[in-house]
C-alpha positions in Angstrom: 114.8 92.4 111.5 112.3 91.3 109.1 111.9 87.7 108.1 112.3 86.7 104.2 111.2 83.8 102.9 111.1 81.9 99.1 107.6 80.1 98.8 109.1 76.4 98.0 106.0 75.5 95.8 105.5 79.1 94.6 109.5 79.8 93.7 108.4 83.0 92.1 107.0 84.3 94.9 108.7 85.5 98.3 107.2 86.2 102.1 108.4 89.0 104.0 107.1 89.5 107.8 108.0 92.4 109.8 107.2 92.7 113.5 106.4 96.0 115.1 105.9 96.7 118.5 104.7 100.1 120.4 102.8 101.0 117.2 101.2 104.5 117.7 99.3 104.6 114.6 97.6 101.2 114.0 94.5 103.0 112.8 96.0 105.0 110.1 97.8 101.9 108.8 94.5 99.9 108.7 93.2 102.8 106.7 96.3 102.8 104.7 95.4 98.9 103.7 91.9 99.1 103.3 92.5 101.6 101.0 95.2 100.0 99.2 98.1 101.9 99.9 100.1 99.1 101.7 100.4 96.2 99.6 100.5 93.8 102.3 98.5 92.2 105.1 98.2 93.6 108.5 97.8 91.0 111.1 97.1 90.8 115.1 100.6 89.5 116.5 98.6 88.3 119.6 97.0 85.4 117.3 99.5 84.2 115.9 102.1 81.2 117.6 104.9 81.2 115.0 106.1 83.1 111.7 105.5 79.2 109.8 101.8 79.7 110.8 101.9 82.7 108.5 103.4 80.5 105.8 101.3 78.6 105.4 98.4 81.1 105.3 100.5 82.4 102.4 101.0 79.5 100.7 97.6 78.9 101.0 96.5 82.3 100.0 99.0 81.9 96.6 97.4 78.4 95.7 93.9 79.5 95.3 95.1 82.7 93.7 96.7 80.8 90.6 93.8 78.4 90.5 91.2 81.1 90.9 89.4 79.9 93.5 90.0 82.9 96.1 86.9 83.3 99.0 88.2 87.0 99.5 89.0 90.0 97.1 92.6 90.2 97.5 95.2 87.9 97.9 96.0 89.5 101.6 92.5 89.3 102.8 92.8 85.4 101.3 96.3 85.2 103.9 94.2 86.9 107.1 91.1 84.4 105.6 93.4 81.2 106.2 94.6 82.2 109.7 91.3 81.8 111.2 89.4 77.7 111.9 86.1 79.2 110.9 84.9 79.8 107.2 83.5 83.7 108.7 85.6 86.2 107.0 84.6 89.4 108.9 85.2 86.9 111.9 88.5 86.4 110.3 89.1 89.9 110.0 87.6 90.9 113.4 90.4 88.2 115.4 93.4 88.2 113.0 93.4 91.7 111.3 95.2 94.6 113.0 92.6 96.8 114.9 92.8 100.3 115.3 94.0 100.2 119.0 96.9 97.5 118.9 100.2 98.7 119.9 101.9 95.9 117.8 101.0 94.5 114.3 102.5 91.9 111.8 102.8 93.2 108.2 103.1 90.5 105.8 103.8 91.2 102.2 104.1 88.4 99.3 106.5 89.6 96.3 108.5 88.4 93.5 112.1 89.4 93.6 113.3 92.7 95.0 111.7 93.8 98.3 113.9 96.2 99.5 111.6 99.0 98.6 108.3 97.5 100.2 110.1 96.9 103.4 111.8 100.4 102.8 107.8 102.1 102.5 106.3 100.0 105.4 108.7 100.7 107.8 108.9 104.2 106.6 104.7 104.6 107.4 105.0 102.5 111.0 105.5 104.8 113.5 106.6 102.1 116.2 109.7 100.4 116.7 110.7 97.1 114.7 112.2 93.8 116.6 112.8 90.6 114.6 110.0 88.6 113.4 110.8 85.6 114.7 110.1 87.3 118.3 106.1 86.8 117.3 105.7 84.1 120.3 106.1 86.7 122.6 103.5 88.7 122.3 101.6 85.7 121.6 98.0 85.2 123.4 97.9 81.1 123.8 94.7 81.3 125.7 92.6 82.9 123.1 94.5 80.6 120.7 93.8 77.9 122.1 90.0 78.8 123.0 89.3 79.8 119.3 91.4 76.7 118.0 89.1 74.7 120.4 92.7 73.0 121.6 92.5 70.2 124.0 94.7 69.1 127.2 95.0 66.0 125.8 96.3 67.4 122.5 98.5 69.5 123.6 100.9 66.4 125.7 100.8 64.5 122.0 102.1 68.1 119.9 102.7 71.4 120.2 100.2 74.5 120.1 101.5 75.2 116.7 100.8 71.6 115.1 97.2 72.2 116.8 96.6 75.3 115.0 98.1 74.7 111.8 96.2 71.3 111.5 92.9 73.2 111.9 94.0 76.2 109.4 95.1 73.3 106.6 91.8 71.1 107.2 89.2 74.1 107.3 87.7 73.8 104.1 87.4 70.1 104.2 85.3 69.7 107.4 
């Protein structure tokens, strides 16, 4: 169900996404993270095109944790920070962070070796039902992605959404 994955520049660390849909309580899990009692990052499904968009985010996020050079206060605002093209981080927030009315959210959480018991706690607090992560694209919302990527016609018959969108994510702090 939930999607595990060993961060190949970060071996120490590990990525778990979990996908829930028909979430009744999106605004006591938001409350939950801002107050940190989930240890993880909650994110809009809806703007997001494919778990490796996540990754990198993550990977991201990790880097400029080690080196000190974070533009948030915690490493999982830094992951919902990198999702976005813009350098706004309440705009960041406001597009990619789970709102109190979704009915589906993405809770990401980065870990060293045994996660059994943060999956175990987060799906114990979701009250909604859990499909596998890789099922992201459907709930996905490609014309907001593509109007907040500013993705082109012509772009899009040279690569995929995804390539579009990851591009911008990588080359936002250089531009």
């Amino acid at each position: 169900m939930h999607l595990t994955k060993k961060l190949e520049l970060f071996p120490d660390h590990t990525v778990t996404q979990m996908l829930f849909k028909e979430v009744k309580n999106a605004a006591e899990l938001r409350q939950c993270a801002v107050e940190g009692k989930i240890n993880g990052a909650l994110i809009n499904p809806t703007m997001l095109v494919d778990p490796f968009q996540v990754l990198v985010a993550v990977n991201k996020a990790v880097n400029l944790q080690k080196i000190g050079k974070m533009k948030t206060r915690s490493l999982y605002s830094e992951i919902i920070f990198n999702l976005s093209p813009t350098n706004n981080i309440s705009e960041a927030f406001k597009r990619f962070g789970s709102s109190d009315g979704d009915d589906s959210v993405l809770v990401v959480l980065v870990h060293n070796k045994d996660e059994s018991q943060l999956v175990s706690d987060i799906t114990a607090r979701v009250s909604g039902r859990q499909v596998p992560a890789e099922e992201i694209s459907s709930l996905t919302d490609h014309a907001k992605i593509k109007k907040l990527f500013k993705v082109t016609a012509q772009e899009e018959k040279c690569g995929t959404l995804l390539d579009a969108v990851v591009c911008r994510m990588a080359i936002k702090d250089v531009m």
